[in-house]
SERO-4910 file (N, C-alpha, C, O; in steps of 0.05 Angstrom, whole numbers):
BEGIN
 pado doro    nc1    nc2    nc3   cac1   cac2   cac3    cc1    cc2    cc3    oc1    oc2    oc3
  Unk    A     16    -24      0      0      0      0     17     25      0     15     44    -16
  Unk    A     40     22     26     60     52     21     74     51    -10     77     72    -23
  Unk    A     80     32    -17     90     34    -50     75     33    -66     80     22    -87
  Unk    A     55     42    -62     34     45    -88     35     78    -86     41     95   -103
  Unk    A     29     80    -62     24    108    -52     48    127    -65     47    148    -77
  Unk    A     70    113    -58    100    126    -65     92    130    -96     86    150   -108
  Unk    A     95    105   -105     95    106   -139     80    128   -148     89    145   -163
  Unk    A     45    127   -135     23    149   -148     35    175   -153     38    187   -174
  Unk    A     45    183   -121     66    210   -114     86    216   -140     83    238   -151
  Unk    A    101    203   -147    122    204   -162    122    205   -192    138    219   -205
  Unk    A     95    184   -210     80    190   -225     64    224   -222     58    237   -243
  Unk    A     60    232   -205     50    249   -204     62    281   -206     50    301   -213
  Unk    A     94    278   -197    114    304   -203    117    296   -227    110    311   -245
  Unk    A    129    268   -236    143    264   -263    125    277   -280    137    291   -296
  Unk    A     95    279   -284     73    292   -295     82    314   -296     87    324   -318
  Unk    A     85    326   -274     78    363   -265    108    363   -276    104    382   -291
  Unk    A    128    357   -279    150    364   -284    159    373   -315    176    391   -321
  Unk    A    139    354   -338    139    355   -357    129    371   -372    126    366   -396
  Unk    A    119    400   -357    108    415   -366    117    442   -351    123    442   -327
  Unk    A    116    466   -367    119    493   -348    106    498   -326    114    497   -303
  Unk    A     78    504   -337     55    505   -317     55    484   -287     49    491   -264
  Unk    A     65    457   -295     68    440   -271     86    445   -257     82    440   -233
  Unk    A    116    458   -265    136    459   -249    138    483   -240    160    491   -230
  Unk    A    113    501   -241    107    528   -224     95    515   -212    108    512   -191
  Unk    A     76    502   -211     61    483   -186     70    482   -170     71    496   -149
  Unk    A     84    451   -180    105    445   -165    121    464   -139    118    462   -114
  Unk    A    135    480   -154    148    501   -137    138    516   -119    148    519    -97
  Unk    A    113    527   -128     90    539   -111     76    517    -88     63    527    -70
  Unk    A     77    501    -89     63    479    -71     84    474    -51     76    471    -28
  Unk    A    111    474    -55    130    462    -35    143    489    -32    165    485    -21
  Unk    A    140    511    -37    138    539    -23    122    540      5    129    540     29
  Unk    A     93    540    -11     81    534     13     78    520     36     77    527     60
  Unk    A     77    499     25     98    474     50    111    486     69    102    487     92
  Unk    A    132    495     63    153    506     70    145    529     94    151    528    117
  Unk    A    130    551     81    121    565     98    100    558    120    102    567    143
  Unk    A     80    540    113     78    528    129     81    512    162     65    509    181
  Unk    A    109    505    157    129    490    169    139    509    190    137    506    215
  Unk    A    155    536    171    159    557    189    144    566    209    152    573    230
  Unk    A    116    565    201     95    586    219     88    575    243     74    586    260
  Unk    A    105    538    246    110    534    268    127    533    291    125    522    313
  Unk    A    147    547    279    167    561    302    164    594    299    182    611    298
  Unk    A    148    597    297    143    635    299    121    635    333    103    621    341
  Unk    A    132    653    342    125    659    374    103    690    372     88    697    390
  Unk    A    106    702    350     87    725    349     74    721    337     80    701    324
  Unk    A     44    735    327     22    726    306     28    748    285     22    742    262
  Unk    A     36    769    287     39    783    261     57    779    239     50    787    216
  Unk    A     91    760    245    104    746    224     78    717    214     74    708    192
  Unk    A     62    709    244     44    683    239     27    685    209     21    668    192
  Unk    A     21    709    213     -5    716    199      8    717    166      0    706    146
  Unk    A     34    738    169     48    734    140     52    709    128     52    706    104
  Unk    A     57    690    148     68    667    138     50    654    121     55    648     98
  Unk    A     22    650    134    -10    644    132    -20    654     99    -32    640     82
  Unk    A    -11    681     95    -15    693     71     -2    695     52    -10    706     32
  Unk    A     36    680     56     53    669     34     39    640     25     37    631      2
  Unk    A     30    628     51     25    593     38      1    588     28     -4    566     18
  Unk    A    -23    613     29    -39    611     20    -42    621     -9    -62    617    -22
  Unk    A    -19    637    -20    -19    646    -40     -7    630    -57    -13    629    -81
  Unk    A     11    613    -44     15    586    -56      7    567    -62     18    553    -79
  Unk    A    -15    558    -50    -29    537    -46    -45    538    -65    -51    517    -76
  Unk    A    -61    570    -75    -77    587    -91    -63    582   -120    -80    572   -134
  Unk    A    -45    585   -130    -29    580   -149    -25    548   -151    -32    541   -173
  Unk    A    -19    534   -140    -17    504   -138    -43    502   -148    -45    495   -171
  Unk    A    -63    506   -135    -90    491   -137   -104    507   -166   -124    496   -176
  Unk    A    -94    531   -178   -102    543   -204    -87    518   -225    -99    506   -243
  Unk    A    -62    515   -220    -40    507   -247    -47    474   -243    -41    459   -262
  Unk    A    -57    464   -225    -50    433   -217    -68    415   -236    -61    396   -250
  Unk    A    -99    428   -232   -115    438   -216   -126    429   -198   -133    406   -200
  Unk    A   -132    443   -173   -146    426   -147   -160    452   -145   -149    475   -144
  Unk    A   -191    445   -146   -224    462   -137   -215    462   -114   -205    483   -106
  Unk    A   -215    436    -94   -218    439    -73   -200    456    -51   -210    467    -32
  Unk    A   -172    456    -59   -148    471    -53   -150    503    -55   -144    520    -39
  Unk    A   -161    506    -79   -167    523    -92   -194    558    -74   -193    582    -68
  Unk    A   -211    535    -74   -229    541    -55   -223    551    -32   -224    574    -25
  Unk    A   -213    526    -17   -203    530     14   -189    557     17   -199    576     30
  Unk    A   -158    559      2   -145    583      1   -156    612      3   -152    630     19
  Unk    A   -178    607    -24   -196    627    -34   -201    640     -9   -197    664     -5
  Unk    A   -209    627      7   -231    642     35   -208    649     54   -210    668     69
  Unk    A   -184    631     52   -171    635     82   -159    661     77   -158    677     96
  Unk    A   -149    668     52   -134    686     40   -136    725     55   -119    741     65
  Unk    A   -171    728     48   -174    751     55   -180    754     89   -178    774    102
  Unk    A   -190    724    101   -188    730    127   -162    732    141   -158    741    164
  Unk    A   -140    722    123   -116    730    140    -95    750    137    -75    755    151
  Unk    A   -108    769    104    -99    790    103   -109    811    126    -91    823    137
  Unk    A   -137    819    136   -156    828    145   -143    820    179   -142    839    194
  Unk    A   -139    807    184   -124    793    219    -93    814    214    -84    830    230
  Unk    A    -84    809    195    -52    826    182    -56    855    193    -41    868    208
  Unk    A    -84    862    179    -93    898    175    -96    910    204    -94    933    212
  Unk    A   -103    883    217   -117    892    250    -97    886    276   -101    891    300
  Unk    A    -76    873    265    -57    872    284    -37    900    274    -30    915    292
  Unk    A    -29    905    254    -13    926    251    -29    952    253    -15    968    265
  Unk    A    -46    960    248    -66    984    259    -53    981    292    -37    998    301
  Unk    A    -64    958    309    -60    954    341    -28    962    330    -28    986    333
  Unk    A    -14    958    324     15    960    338     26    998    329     45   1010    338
  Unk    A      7   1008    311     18   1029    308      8   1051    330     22   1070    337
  Unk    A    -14   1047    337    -32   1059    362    -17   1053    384     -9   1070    400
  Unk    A    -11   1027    384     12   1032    420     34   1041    410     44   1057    425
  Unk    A     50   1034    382     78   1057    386     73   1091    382     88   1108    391
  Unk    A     47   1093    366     44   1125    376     35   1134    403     33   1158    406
  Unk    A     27   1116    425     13   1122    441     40   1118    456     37   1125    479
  Unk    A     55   1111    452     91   1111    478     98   1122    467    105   1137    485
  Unk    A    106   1136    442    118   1156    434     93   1187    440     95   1211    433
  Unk    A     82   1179    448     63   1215    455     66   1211    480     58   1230    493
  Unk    A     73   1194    492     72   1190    532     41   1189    538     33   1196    560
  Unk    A     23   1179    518    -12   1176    520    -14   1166    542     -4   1143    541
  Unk    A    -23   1172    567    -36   1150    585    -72   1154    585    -90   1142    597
  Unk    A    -72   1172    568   -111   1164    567   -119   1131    564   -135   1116    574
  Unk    A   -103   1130    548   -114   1098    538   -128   1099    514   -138   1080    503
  Unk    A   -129   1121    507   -155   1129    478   -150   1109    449   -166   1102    432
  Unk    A   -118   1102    451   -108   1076    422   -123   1048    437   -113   1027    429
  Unk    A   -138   1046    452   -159   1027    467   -179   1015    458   -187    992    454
  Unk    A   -190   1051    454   -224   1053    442   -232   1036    416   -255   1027    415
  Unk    A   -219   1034    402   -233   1008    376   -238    984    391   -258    971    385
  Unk    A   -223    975    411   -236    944    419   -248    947    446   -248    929    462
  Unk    A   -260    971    452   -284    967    474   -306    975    471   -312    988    451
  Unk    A   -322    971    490   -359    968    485   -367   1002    494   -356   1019    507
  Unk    A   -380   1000    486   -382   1035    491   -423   1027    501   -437   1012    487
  Unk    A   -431   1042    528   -448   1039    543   -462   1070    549   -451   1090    542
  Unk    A   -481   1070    559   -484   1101    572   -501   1095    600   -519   1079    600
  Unk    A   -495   1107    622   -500   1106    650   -505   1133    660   -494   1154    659
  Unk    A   -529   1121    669   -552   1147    680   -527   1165    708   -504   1159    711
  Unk    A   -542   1188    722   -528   1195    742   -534   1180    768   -559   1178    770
  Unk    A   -523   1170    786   -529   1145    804   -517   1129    803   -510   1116    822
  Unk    A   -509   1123    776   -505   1090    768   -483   1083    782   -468   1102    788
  Unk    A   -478   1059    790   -459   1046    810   -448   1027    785   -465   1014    772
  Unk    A   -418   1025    777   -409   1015    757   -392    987    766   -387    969    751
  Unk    A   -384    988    797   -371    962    816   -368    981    834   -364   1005    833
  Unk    A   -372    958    861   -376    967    884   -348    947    892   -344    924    886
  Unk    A   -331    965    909   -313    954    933   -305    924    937   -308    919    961
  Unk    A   -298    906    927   -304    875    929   -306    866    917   -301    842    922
  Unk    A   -316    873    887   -329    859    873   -303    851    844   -285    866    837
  Unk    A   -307    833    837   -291    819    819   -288    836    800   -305    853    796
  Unk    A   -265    833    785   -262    860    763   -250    841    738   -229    830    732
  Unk    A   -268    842    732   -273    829    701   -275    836    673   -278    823    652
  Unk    A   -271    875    683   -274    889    657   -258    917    662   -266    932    681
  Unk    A   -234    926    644   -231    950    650   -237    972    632   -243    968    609
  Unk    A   -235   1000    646   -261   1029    633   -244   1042    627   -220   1042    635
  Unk    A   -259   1058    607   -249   1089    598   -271   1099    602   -293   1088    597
  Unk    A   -269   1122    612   -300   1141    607   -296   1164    592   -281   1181    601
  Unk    A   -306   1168    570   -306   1176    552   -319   1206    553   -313   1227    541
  Unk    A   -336   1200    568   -361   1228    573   -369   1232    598   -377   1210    605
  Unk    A   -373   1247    618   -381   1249    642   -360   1247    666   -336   1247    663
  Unk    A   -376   1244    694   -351   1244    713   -368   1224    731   -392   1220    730
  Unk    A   -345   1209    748   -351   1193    754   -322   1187    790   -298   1185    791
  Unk    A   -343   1186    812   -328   1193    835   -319   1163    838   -332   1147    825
  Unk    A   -300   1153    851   -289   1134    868   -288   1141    899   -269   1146    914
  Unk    A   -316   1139    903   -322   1148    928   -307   1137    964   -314   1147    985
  Unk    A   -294   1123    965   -276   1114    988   -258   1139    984   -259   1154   1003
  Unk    A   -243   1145    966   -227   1163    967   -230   1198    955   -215   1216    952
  Unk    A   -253   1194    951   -263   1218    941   -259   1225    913   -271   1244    903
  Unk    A   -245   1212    900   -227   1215    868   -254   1227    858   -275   1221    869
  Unk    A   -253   1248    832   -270   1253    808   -255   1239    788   -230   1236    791
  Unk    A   -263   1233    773   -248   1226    744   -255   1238    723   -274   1227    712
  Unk    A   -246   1256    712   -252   1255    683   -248   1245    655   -230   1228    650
  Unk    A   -264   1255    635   -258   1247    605   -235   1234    602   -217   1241    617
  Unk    A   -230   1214    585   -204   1216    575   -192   1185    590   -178   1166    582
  Unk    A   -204   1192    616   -192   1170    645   -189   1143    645   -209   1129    650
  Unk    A   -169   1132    640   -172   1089    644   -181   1086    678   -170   1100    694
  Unk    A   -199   1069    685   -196   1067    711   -202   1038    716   -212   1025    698
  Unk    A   -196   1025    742   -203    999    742   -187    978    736   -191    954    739
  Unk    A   -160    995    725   -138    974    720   -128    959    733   -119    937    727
  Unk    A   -127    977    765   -107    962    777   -122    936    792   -106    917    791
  Unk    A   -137    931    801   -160    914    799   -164    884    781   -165    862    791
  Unk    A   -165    890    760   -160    882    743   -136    867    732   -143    848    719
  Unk    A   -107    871    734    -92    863    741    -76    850    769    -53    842    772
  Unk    A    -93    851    785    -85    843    815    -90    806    811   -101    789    797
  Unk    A    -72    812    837    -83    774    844   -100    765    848   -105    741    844
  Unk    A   -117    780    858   -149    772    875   -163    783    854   -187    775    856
  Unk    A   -160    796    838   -180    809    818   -213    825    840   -237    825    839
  Unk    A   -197    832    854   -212    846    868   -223    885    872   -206    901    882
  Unk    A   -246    895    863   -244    929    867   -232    933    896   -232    915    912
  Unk    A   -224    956    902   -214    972    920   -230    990    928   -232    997    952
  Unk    A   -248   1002    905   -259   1020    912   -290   1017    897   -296    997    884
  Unk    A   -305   1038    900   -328   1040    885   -334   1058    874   -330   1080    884
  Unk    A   -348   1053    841   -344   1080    824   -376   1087    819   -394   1074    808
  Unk    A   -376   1101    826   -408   1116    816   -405   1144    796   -387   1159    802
  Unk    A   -423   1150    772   -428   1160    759   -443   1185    772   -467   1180    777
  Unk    A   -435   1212    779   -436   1233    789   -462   1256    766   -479   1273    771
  Unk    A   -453   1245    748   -474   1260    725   -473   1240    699   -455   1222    697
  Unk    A   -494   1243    677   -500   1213    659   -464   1218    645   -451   1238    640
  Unk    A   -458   1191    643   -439   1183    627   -436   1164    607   -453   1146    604
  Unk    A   -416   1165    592   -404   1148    564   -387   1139    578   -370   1154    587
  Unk    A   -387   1103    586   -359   1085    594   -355   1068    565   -372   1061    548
  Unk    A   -332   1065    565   -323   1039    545   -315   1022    572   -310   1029    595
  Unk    A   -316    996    558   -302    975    570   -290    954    559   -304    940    544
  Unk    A   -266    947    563   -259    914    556   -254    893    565   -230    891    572
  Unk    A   -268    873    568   -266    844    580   -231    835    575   -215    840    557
  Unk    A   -230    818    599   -205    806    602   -201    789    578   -177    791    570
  Unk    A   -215    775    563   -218    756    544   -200    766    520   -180    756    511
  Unk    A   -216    789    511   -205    809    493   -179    827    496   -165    835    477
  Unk    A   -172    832    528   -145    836    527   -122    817    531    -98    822    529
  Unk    A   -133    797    536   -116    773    531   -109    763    503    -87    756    496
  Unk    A   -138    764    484   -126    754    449   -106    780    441    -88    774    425
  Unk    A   -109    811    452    -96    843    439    -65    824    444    -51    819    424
  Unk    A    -57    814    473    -33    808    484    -13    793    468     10    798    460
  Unk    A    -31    768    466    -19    737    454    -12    752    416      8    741    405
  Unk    A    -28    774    399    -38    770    374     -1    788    374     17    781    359
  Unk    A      3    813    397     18    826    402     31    839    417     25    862    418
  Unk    A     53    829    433     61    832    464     69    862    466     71    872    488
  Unk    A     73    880    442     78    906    451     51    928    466     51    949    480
  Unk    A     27    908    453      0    921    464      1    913    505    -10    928    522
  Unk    A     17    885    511     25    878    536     46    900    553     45    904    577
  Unk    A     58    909    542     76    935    548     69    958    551     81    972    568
  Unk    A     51    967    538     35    987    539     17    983    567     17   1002    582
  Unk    A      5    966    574    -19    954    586      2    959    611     -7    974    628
  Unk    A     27    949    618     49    947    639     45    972    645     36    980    666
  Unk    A     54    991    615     63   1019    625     36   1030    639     43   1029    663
  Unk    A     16   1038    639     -4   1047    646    -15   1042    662    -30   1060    671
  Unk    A    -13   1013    675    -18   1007    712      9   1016    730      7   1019    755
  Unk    A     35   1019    716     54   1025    721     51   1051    735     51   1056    760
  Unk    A     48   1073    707     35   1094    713     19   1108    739     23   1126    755
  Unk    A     -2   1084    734    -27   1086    749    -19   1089    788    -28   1104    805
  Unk    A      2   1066    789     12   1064    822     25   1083    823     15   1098    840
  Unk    A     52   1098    809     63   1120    813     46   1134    823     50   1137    847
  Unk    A     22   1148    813     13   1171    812     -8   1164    845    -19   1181    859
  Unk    A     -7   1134    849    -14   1136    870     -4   1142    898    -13   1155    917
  Unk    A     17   1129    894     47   1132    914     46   1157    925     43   1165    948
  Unk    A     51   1170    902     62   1203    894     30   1218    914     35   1234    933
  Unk    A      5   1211    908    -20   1217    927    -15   1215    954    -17   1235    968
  Unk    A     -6   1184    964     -4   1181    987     18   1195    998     16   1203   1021
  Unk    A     39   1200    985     58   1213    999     54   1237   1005     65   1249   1023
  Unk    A     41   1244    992     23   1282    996      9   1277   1019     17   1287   1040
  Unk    A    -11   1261   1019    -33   1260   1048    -13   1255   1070    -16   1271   1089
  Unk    A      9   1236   1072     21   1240   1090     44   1254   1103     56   1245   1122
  Unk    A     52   1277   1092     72   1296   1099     57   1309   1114     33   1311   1113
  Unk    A     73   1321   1132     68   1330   1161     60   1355   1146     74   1364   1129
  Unk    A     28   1367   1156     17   1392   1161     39   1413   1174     46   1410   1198
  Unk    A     50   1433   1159     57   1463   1172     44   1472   1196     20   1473   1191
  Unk    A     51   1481   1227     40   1482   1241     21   1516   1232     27   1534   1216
  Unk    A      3   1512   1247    -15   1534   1241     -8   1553   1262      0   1545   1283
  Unk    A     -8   1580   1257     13   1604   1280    -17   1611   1287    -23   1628   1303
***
């Protein structure tokens, strides 16, 4: 059975060989292969995705000159979904290198992959305790962190640090002071931004990074000794 199999195989280049058209095939088919092969020692998804869109362009050509419908087909479809994954990881990577090169800590190169909501005045968005499963931008309105008195405005990431903790636990509780616009993004989704591109993970570092400085820098204000009063 394996020497039949062998023989079919071999009948089958000696074919493709005997002709132009076949030995572009040919070449185009074990191109692809090839790339293929590579795309399994690649550790990032944006060389992944190139690779994806060399062997499919090969495979596309193989399956035109050979001919294989079925090859043919398959490629057909995978082709523009993996140019389109290409378009959306490099968009993400130019948004976090302009957003470290402007010193952005809004978080605003964010806003395409979060949910955008609107919340009356009242609204309680997580209370103190509660699992933090999603982090915010608020976009529109203000919004207190009432344990500590914080306002937040426009522009504001909050919830990160939470979010990133061990316990995934709030600290505090945020209520909506007047109606607001929150975005939000589920952990899920900043987990595929991470894995697709670790510099969007660096950014994400820098900005809880951020976030504790500026807390530190708070606390160390509340606690310096009061000037005596004359």
């Amino acid at each position: 059975m394996l020497s039949e199999a062998w023989q079919h195989a071999w009948a089958l280049v000696t074919a493709m060989l005997a002709s132009t058209e076949g030995i572009v095939a040919l070449v185009s088919v074990l191109i692809a292969g090839g790339l293929v092969v590579a795309a399994t020692f690649v550790r990032t998804m944006i060389p992944l995705r190139w690779l994806a869109v060399g062997s499919n362009l090969g495979f596309l050509l193989y399956g035109a000159l050979a001919p294989s419908l079925q090859l043919l087909a398959l490629h057909a479809l995978l082709l523009p979904i993996n140019l389109w994954r290409v378009a959306e990881m490099v968009r993400l990577t130019r948004r976090v290198k302009a957003a470290a090169a402007s010193r952005d800590a809004s978080g605003l190169w964010l806003r395409p992959y979060m949910r955008s909501r609107r919340r009356a005045a009242g609204h309680v968005l997580f209370r103190q305790g509660d699992v933090a499963d999603h982090l915010y931008l608020l976009a529109a309105g203000r919004i207190e962190l009432l344990e500590i008195g914080v306002v937040l405005e426009p522009g504001r990431i909050f919830g990160e640090i939470a979010f990133f903790s061990p316990d995934h636990r709030r600290t505090f509780t945020a209520r909506c002071i007047e109606p607001c616009q929150v975005l939000s993004i589920d952990e899920n989704t900043v987990r595929q931004l991470y894995y697709q591109n670790p510099e969007f993970g660096f950014e994400l570092v820098g900005l809880v990074a951020g976030r504790l400085s500026a807390d530190v820098r708070r606390l160390e204000e509340q606690l310096k000794p009061k000037p005596p009063t004359s």
